[in-house]
C-alpha positions in Angstrom: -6.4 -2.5 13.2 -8.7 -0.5 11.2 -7.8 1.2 7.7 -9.6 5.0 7.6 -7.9 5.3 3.8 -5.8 4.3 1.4 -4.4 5.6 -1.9 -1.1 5.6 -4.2 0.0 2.5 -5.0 2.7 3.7 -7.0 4.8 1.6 -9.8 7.4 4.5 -9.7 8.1 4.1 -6.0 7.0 0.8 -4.9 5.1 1.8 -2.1 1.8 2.4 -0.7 0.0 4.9 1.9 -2.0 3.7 5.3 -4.8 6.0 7.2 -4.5 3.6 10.1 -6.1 3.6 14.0 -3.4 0.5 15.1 -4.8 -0.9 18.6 -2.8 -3.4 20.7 -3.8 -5.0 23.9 -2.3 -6.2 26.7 -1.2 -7.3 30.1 0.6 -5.8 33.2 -1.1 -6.5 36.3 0.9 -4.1 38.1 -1.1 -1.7 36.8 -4.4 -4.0 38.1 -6.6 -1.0 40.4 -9.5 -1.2 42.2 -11.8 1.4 40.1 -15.0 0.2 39.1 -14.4 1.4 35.3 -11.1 1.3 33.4 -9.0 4.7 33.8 -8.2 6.4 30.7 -4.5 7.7 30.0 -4.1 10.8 27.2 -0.6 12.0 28.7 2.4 10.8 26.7 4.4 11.3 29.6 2.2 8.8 31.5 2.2 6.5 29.0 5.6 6.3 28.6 6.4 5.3 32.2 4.3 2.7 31.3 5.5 -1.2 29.7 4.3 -1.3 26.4 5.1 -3.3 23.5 7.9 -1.5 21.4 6.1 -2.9 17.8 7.2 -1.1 14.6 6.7 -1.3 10.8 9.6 -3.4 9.3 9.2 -2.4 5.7 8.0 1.2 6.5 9.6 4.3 4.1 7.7 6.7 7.0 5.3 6.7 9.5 3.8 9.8 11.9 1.3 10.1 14.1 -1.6 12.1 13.7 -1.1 15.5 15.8 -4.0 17.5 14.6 -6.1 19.0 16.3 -4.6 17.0 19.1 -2.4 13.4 20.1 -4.8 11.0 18.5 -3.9 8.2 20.3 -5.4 6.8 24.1 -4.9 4.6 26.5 -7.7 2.7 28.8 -6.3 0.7 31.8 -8.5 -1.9 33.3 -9.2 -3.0 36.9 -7.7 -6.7 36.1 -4.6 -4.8 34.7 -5.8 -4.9 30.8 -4.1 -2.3 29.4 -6.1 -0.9 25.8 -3.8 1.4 23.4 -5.2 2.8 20.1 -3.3 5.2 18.0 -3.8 7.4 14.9 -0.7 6.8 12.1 -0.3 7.7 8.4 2.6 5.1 7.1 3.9 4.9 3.6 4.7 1.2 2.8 7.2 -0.5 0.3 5.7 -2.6 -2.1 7.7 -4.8 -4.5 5.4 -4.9 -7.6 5.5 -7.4 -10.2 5.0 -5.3 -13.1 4.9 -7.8 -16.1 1.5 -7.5 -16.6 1.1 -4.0 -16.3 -1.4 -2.6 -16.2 -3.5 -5.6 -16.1 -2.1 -6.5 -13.0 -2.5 -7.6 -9.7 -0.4 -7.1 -6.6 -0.4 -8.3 -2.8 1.4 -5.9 -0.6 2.2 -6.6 2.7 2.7 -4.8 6.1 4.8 -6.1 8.6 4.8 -5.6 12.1 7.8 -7.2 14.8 8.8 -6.4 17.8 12.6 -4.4 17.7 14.0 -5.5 21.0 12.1 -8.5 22.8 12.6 -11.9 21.2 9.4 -15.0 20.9 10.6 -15.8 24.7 9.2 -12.3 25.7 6.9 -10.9 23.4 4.6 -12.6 21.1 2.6 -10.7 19.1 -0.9 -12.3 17.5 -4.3 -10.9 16.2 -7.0 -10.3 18.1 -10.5 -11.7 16.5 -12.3 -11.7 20.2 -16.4 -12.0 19.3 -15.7 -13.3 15.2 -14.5 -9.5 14.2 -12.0 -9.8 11.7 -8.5 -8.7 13.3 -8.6 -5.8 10.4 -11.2 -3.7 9.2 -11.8 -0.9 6.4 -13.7 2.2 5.8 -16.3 1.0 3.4 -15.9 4.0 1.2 -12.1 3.8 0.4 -11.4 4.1 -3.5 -8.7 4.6 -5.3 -8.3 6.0 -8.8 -5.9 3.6 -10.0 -6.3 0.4 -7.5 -8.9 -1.5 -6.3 -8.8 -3.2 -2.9 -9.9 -6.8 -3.4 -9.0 -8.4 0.1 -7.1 -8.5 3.5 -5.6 -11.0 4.9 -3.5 -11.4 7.9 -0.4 -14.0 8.8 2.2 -14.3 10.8 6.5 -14.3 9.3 8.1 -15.3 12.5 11.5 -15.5 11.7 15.1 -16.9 13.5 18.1 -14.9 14.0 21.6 -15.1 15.5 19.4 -13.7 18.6 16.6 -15.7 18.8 13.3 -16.1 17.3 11.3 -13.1 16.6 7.5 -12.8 17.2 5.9 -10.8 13.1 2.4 -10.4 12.3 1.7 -9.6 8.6 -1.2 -7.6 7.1 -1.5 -8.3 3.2 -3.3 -6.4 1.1 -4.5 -7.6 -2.1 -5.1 -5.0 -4.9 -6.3 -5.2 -8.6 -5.3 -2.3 -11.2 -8.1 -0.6 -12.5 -8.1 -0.6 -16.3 -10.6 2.6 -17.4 -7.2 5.0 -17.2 -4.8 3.0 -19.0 -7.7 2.8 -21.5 -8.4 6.4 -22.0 -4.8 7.6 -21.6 -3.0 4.5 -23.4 -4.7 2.3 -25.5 -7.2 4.3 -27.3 -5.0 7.0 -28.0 -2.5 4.8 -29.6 -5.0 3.0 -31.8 -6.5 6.6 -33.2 -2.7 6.7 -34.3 -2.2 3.5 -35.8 -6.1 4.1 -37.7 -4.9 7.8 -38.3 -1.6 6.1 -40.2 -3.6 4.1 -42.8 -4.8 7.6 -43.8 -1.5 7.1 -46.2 -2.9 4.3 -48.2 -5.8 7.1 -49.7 -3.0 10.0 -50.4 -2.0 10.3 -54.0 1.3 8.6 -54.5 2.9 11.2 -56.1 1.8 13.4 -52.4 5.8 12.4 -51.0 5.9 15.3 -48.8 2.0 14.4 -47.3 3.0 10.4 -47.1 6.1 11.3 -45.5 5.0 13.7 -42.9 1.8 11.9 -41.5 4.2 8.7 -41.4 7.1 10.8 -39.2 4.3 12.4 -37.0 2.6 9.5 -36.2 5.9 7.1 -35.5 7.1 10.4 -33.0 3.5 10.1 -31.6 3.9 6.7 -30.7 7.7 7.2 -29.8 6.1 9.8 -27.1 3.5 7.3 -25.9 6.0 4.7 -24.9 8.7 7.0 -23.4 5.1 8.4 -21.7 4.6 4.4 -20.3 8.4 4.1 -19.4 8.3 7.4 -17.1 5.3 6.0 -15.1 7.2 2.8 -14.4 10.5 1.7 -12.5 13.9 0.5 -14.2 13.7 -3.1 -14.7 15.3 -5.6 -16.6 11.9 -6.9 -17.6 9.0 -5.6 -20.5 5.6 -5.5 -19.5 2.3 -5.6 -21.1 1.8 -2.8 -22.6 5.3 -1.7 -23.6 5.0 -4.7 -26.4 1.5 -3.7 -27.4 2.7 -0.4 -28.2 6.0 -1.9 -30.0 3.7 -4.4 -32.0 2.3 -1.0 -33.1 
């Protein structure tokens, strides 16, 4: 597997988007020939006379393949019946994000990948690190404006059912929250208001009308800040981190 990009890791949605080339490999010697080099398939007719595994995303919102400018996915068939798929998808992930210590947070999201009709017995489904490559790699230049990717690390969740055991590969991504916008948008705002407040202890005290407006505008300023704080974050039953600084305010 190999991650192209990666962005929106959103506390609203709980979910996260995947730029993804996924490659599987296989065998079916049926399909063993006596060509010197491997034959390459691009027809998804062809392919789909073919055995192949029939993998999905268990906690996938939505996944496509990429179309443009044509089917980015191919298919190399080797003489000893090795058969070599790589395709092209765009996924968007669920996430369930811890949020207490937003936004100074971390969060491990994972992707997980089963099999939806062959059981262990049939179908087992492991990573591939042939020649010490990691089983996942990344496009070096992925950033994100409000996460940063910190690791990858890859498991398996095998689990048992009134059908049988079921072969799961997971792919979990470990991601840190990156402070500078909560900062600029958040914090320092909402300490100019709480400096701009003590502005009353230098009115006159006979100034009512001046006392009482700058304290009402900057209470409805801080009002606005957290209602600002509760939009960019799910209903929980749980505060967070910056919801009780901006109380203690």
């Amino acid at each position: 597997m190999f991650i192209e990009g990666m962005s929106s890791f959103s506390a609203q949605t709980m979910d996260y988007h995947l730029d993804m080339y996924f490659q599987q490999e296989w065998y079916d010697h049926r399909l063993a020939h006596k060509h010197a080099s491997p034959i390459l398939v691009k027809d998804k007719r062809v392919f789909g006379e073919m055995w192949h595994p029939d993998v999905y995303f268990a906690n996938a919102k939505s996944a496509s393949f990429q179309e443009i400018t044509d089917d980015n996915f191919l298919v190399w068939v080797y003489p000893d019946g090795r058969v070599w798929y790589d395709a092209r998808i765009s996924i968007v992930v669920s996430c369930n994000m811890d949020l207490w210590k937003y936004p100074l947070d971390s969060q491990h999201c994972p992707l997980r990948v089963l099999s939806y009709a062959y059981p262990e017995t049939v179908l087992r489904l492991v990573w591939s690190d042939k020649d010490g490559n990691p089983p996942i790699d990344r496009n070096r230049e992925i950033t994100m404006p409000d996460m940063q990717l910190k690791d990858i690390r890859t498991g398996y969740c095998n689990g048992t059912y009134a059908t049988g055991v079921w072969s799961c590969m997971t792919a979990v991504f470990y991601v840190e929250r990156e402070m500078m916008h909560h900062v600029m948008q958040t914090y320092l705002p909402t300490a100019l208001i709480v400096v701009i407040s003590w502005f009353n202890f230098w009115l006159d005290v006979d100034s009512a009308p001046a006392r009482v407006s700058l304290s009402i505008t900057t209470l409805l300023t801080i009002s606005t800040q957290a209602n600002a704080v509760k939009l960019a974050l799910p209903e929980g039953n749980y505060t967070n981190f910056t919801k009780v600084n901006i109380s203690r305010t």
